[in-house]
BAFIMAR-765583 format. One record per residue: residue number from 0; x negated, y negated, z of N, C-alpha, C in turn. Coordinates in Angstrom, 1 decimal, always signed. Each point is the difference from the previous one (the first is absolute). Last residue first. Layout:
+-----+--------+--------+--------+--------+--------+--------+--------+--------+--------+
:   n :    n.X :    n.Y :    n.Z :   ca.X :   ca.Y :   ca.Z :    c.X :    c.Y :    c.Z :
+-----+--------+--------+--------+--------+--------+--------+--------+--------+--------+
: NUM :      X :      Y :      Z :      X :      Y :      Z :      X :      Y :      Z :
...
+-----+--------+--------+--------+--------+--------+--------+--------+--------+--------+
//
This chain:
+-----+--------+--------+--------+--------+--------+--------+--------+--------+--------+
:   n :    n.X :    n.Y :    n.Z :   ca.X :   ca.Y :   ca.Z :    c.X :    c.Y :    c.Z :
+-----+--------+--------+--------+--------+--------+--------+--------+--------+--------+
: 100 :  +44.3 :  -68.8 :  -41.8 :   +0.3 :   +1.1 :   -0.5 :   -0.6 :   -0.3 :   -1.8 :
:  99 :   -1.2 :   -2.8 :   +3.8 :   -0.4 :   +1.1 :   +0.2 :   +0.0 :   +1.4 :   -1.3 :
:  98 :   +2.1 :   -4.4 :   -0.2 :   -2.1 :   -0.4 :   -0.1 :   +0.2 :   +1.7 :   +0.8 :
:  97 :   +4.2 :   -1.2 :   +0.8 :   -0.1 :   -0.1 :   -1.3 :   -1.5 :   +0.3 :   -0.2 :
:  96 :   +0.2 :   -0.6 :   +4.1 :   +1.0 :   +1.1 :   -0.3 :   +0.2 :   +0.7 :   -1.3 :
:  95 :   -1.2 :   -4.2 :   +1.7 :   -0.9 :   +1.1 :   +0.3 :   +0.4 :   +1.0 :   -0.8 :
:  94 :   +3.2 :   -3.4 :   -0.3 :   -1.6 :   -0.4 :   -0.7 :   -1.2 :   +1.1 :   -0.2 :
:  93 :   +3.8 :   -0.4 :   +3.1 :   +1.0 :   +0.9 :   -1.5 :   -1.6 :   -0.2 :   -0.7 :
:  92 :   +0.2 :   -1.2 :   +4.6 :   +0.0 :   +1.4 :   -0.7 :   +0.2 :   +0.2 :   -1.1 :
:  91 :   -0.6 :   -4.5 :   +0.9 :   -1.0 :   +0.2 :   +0.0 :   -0.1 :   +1.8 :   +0.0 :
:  90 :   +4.2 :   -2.4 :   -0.1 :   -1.3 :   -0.2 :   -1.3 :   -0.7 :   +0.7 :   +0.4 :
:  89 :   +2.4 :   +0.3 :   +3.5 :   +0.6 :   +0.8 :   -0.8 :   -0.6 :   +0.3 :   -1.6 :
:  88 :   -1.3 :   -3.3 :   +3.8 :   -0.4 :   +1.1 :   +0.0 :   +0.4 :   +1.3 :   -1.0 :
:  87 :   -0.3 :   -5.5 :   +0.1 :   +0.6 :   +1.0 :   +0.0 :   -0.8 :   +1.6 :   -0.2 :
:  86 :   -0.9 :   -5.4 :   +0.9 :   -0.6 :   +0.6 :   -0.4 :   +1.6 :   +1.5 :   +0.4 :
:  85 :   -0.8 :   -5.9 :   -0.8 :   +0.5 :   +1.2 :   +1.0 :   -0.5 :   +1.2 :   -0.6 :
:  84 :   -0.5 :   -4.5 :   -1.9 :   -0.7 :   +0.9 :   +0.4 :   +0.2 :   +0.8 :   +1.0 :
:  83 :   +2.9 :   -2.7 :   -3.0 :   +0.0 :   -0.3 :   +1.5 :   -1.5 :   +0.2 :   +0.5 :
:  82 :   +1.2 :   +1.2 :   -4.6 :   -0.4 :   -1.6 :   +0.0 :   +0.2 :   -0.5 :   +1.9 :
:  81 :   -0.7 :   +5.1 :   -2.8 :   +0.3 :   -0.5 :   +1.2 :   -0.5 :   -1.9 :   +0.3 :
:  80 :   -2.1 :   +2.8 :   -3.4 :   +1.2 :   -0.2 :   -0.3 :   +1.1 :   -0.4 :   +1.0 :
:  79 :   -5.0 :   +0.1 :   +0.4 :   +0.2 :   -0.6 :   -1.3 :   +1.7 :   -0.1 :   -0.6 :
:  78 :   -1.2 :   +2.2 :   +4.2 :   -0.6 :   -1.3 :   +0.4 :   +0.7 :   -1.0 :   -1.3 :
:  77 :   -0.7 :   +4.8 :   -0.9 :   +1.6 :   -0.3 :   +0.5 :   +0.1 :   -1.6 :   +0.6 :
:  76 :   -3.6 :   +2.0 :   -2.0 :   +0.7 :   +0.1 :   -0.8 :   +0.9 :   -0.4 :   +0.8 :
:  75 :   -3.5 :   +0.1 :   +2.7 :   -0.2 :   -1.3 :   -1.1 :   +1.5 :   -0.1 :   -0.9 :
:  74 :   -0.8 :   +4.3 :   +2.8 :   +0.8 :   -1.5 :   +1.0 :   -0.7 :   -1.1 :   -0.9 :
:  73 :   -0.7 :   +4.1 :   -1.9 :   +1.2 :   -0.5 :   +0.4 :   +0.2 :   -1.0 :   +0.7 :
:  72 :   -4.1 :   +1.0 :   -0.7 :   +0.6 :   -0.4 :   -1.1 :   +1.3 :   +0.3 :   -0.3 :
:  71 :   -2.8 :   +0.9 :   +3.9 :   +0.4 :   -1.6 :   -0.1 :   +0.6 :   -0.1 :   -1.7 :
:  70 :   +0.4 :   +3.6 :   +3.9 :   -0.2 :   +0.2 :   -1.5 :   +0.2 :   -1.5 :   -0.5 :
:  69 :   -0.8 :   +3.4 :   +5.0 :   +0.0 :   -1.2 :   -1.0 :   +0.0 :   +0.5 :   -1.3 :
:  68 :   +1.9 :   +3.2 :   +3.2 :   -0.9 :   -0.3 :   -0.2 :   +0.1 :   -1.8 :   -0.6 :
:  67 :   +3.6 :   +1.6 :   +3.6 :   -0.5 :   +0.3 :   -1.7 :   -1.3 :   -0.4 :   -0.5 :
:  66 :   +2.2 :   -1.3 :   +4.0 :   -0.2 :   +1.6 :   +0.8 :   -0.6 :   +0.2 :   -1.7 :
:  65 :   +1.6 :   -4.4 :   +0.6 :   -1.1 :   -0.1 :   +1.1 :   -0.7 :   +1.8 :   +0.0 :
:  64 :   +3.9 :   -1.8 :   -2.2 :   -1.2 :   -0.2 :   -0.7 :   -0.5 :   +0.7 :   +0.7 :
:  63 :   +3.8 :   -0.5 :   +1.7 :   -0.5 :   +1.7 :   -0.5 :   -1.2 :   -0.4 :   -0.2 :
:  62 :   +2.1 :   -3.8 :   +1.2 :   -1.0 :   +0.4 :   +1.1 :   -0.5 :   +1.9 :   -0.7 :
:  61 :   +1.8 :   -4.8 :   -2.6 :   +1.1 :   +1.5 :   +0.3 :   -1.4 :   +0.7 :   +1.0 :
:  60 :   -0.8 :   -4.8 :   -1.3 :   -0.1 :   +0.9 :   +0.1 :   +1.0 :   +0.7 :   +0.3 :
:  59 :   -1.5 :   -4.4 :   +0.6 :   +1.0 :   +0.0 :   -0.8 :   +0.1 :   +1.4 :   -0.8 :
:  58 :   -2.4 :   -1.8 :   +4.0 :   -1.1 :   -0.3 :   -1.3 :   +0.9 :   +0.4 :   -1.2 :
:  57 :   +1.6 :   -0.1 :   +4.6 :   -0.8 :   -1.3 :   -0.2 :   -0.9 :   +0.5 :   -1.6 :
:  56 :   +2.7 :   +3.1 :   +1.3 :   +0.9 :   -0.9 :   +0.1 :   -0.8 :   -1.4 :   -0.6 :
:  55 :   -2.4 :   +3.9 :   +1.3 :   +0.6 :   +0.2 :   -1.3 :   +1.1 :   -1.1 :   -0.4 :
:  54 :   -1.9 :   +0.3 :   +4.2 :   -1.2 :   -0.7 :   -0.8 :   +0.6 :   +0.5 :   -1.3 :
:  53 :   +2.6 :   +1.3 :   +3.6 :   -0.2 :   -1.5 :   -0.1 :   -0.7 :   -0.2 :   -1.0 :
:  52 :   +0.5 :   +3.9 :   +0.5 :   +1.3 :   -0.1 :   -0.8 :   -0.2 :   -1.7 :   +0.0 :
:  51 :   -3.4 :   +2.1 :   +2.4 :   +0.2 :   +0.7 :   -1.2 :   +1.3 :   -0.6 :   -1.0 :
:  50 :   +0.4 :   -0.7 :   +4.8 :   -1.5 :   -0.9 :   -0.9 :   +0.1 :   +0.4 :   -1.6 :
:  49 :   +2.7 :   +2.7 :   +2.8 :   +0.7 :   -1.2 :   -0.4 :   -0.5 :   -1.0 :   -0.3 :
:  48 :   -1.8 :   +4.5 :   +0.7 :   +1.1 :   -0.4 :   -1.5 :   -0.1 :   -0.8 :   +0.3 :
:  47 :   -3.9 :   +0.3 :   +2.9 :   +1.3 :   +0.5 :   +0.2 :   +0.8 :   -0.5 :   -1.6 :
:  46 :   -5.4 :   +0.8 :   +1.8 :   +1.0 :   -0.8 :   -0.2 :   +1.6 :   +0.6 :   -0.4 :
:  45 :   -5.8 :   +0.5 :   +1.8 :   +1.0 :   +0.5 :   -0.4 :   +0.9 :   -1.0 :   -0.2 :
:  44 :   -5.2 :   +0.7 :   -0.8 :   +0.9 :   -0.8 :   +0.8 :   +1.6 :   +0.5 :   -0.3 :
:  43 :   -5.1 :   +0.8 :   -1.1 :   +0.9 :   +1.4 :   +0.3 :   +1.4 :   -1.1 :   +0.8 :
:  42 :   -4.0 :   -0.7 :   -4.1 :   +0.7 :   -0.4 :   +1.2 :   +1.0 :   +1.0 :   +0.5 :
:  41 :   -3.4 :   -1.3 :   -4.0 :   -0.4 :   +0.9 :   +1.3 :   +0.8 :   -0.1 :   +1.6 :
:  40 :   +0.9 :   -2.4 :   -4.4 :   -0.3 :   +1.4 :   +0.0 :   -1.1 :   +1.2 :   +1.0 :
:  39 :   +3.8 :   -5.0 :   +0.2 :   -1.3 :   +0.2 :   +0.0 :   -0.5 :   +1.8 :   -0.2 :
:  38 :   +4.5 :   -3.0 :   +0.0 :   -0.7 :   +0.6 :   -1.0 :   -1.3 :   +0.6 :   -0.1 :
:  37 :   +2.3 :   -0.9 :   +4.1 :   +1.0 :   +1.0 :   -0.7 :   -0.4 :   -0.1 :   -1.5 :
:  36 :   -2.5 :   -3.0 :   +2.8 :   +0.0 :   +1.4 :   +0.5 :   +0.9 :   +0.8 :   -0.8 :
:  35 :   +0.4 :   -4.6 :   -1.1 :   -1.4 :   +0.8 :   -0.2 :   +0.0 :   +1.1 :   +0.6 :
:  34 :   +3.8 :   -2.1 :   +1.2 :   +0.1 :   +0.3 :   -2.0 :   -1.7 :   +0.8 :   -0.1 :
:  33 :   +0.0 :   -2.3 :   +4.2 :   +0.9 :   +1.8 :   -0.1 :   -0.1 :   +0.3 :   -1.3 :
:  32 :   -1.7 :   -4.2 :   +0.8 :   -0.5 :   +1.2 :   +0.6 :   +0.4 :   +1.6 :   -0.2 :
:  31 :   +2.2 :   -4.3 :   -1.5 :   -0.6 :   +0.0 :   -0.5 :   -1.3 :   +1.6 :   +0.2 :
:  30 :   +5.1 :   -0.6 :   +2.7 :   -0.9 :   -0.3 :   -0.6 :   -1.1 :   +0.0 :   -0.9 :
:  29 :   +5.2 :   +0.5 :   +0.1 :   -1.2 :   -0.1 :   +0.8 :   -0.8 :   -0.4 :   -0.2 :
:  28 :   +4.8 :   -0.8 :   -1.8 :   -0.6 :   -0.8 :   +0.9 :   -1.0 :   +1.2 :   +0.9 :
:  27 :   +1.6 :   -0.6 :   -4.7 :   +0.7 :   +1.2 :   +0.7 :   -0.3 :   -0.1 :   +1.7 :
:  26 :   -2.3 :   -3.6 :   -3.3 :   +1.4 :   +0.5 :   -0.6 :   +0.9 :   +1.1 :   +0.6 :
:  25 :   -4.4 :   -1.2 :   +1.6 :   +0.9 :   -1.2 :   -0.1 :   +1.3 :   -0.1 :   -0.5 :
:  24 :   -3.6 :   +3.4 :   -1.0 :   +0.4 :   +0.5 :   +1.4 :   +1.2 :   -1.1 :   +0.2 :
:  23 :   -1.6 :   -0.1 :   -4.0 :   +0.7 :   +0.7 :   +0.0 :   +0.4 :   +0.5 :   +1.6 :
:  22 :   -3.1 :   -3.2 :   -1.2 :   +0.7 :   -0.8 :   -0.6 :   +1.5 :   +1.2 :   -0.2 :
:  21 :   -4.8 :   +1.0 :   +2.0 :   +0.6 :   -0.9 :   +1.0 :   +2.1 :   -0.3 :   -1.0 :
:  20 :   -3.5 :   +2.7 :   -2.5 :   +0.8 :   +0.8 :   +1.4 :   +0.8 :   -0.9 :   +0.7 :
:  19 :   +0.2 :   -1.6 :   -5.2 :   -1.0 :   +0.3 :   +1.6 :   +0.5 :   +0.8 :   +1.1 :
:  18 :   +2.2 :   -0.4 :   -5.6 :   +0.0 :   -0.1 :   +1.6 :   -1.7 :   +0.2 :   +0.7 :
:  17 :   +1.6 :   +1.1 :   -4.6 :   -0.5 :   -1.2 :   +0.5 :   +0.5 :   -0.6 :   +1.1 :
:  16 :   +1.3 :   +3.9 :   -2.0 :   +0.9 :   -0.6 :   -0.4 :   -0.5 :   -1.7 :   +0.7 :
:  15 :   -2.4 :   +4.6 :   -0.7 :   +0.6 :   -0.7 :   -1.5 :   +1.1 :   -1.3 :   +0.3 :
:  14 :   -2.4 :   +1.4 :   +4.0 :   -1.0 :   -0.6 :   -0.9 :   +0.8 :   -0.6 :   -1.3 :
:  13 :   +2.7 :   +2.7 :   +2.9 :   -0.7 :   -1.2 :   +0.8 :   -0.8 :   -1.0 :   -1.0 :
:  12 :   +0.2 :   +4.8 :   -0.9 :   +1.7 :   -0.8 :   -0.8 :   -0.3 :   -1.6 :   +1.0 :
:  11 :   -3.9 :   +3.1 :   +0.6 :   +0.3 :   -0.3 :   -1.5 :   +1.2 :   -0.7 :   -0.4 :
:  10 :   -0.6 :   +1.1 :   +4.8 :   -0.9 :   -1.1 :   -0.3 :   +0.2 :   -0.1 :   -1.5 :
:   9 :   +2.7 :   +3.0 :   +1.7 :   +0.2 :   -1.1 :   +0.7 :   -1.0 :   -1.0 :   -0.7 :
:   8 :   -1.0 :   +4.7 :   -1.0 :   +1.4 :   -0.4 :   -0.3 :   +0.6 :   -2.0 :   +0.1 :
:   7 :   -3.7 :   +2.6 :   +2.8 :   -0.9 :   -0.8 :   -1.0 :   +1.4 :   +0.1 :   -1.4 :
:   6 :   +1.9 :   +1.1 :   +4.2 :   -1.4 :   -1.2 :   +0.1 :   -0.9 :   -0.7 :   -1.1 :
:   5 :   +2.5 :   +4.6 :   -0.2 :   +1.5 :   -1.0 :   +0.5 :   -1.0 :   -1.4 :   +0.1 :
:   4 :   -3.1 :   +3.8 :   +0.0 :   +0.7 :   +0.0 :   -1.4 :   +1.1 :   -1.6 :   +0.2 :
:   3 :   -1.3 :   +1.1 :   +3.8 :   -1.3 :   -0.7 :   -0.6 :   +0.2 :   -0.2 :   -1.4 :
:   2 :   +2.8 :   +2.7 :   +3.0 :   +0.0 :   -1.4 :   +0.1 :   -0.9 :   -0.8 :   -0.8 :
:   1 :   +0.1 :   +4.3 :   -0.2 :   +1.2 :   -0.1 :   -0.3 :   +0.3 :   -1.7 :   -0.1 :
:   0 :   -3.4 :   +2.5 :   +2.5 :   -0.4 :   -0.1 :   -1.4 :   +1.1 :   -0.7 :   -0.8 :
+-----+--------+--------+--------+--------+--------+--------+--------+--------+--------+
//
């Protein structure tokens, strides 16, 4: 289950950052196939941190994202203020965090 959450994680930050499966496998060198299995939600495919850390690498990511719910109006706000588009995880707690309390 854990994985699928971490999959469909993958595909939304992938997407915000206009990548293709193919165009992000090419950047962490696998393949286009697999990126599909490890986003696909009905998939039971396993995978190791060090993909995990790869595909956070390749999409400019702090890999916590990957465990935090989405919140795309943090990742526009910070997109909007981050002129690299690197994305920080520490924003993105303090953001939550803040919108909770």
């Amino acid at each position: 289950r854990i994985n699928r959450e971490i999959g469909r994680r993958i595909a939304f930050y992938r997407n915000k950052r206009g990548l293709s499966q193919e165009a992000l496998g090419e950047k962490i060198k696998y393949s286009k196939s697999y990126i599909s299995k490890i986003e696909a939600s009905n998939s039971e495919v396993a995978y190791s941190l060090d993909i995990l850390f790869s595909i956070a690498t390749g999409l400019q990511l702090d890999p916590v994202i990957f465990f935090l719910p989405i919140n795309e109006e943090s990742f526009e706000k910070y997109r909007q203020i981050n002129n690299n588009g690197e994305f920080s995880t520490m924003f993105y707690y303090k953001k939550t965090r803040q919108a909770r309390q």
